[in-house]
N, C-alpha and C positions, 0 to 999 in steps of 0.2 A: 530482496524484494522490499521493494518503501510501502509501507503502512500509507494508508489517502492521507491520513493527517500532516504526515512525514514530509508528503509531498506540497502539501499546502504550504506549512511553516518552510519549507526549504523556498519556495516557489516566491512567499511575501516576506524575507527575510524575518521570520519571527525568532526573537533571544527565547523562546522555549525550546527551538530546535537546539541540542548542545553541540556547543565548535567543535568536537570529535567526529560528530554522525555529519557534519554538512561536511569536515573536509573530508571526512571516505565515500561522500556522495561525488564532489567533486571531483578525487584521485581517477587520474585517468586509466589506471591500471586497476579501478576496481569494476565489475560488472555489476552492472546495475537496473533491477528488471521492476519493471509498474504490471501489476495486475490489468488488464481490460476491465475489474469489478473499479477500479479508482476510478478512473474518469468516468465510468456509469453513475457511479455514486455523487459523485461531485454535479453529474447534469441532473441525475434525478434532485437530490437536497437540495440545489442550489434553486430548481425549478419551482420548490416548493416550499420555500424560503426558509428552509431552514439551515442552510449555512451562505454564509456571504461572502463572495471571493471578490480579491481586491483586483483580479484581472477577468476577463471572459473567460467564459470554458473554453471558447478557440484558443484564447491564450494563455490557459494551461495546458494543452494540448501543446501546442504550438513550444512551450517552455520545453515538454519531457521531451518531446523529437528531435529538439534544440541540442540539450544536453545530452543525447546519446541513447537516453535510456532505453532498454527493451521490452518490449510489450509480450506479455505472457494471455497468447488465450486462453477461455475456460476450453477442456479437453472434458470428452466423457470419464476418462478418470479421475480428476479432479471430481467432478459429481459424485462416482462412486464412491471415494474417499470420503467426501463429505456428508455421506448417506450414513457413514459407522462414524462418525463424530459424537461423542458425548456432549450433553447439551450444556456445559457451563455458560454460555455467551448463548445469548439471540437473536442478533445482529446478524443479519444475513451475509453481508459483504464482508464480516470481517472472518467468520465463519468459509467462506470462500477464500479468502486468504489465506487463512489454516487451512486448509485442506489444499490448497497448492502448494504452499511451500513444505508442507509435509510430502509431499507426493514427487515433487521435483528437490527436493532435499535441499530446499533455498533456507536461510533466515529472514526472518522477519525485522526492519528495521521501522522499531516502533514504541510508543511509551507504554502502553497500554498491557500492564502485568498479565490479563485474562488469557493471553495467547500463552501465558509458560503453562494453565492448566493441563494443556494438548501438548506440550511436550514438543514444543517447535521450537526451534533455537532463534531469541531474539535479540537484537542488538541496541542496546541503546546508553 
């Protein structure tokens, strides 16, 4: 499951992304799941200007459907999951992301170390 960031940098060719993690995003043999919390996050921040996408939101939308990727709803388990989270992070969205890929026993592909405190297996 792509980190919002993950999906950004893959989205605007950004050299942060490393050439390992963009070509197993590309590999067509690998499955590849977006949270519904990304593209929330990306409408709400971008709505509120605090992040700036070099494409619309329809056309990051439009990119992940593009590219195959699967959309994971939030589930009432994920909630509960996310209810017994320790609170290292306070980031709502990213905290929902822990708590589903804990729960559907996904990794996380993402840079951001604070998801190893939860014990979620992440790739980068």
């Amino acid at each position: 499951m792509l980190d919002t960031h993950t999906i950004i940098w893959y989205a605007e060719d950004d050299p942060r992304l490393p050439g390992h993690i963009r070509q197993l995003i590309k590999d067509d043999t690998s499955d590849v799941f977006v949270s519904v919390i990304s593209p929330w996050e990306m409408s709400i921040k971008s709505r509120q200007g605090k992040l700036d996408l070099s494409r619309s939101f329809d056309g990051m939308v439009q990119l992940m459907q593009k590219n195959g990727f699967g959309f994971l709803p939030i589930q009432l388990h994920h909630v509960y999951c996310l209810n017994t989270l320790e609170l290292h992070h306070k980031d709502p969205f990213d905290r929902m992301l822990i708590a589903q890929a804990l729960t559907e026993d996904f990794a996380i592909v993402g840079c951001d170390d604070v998801f190893d405190r939860y014990g979620v297996r992440r790739l980068w």
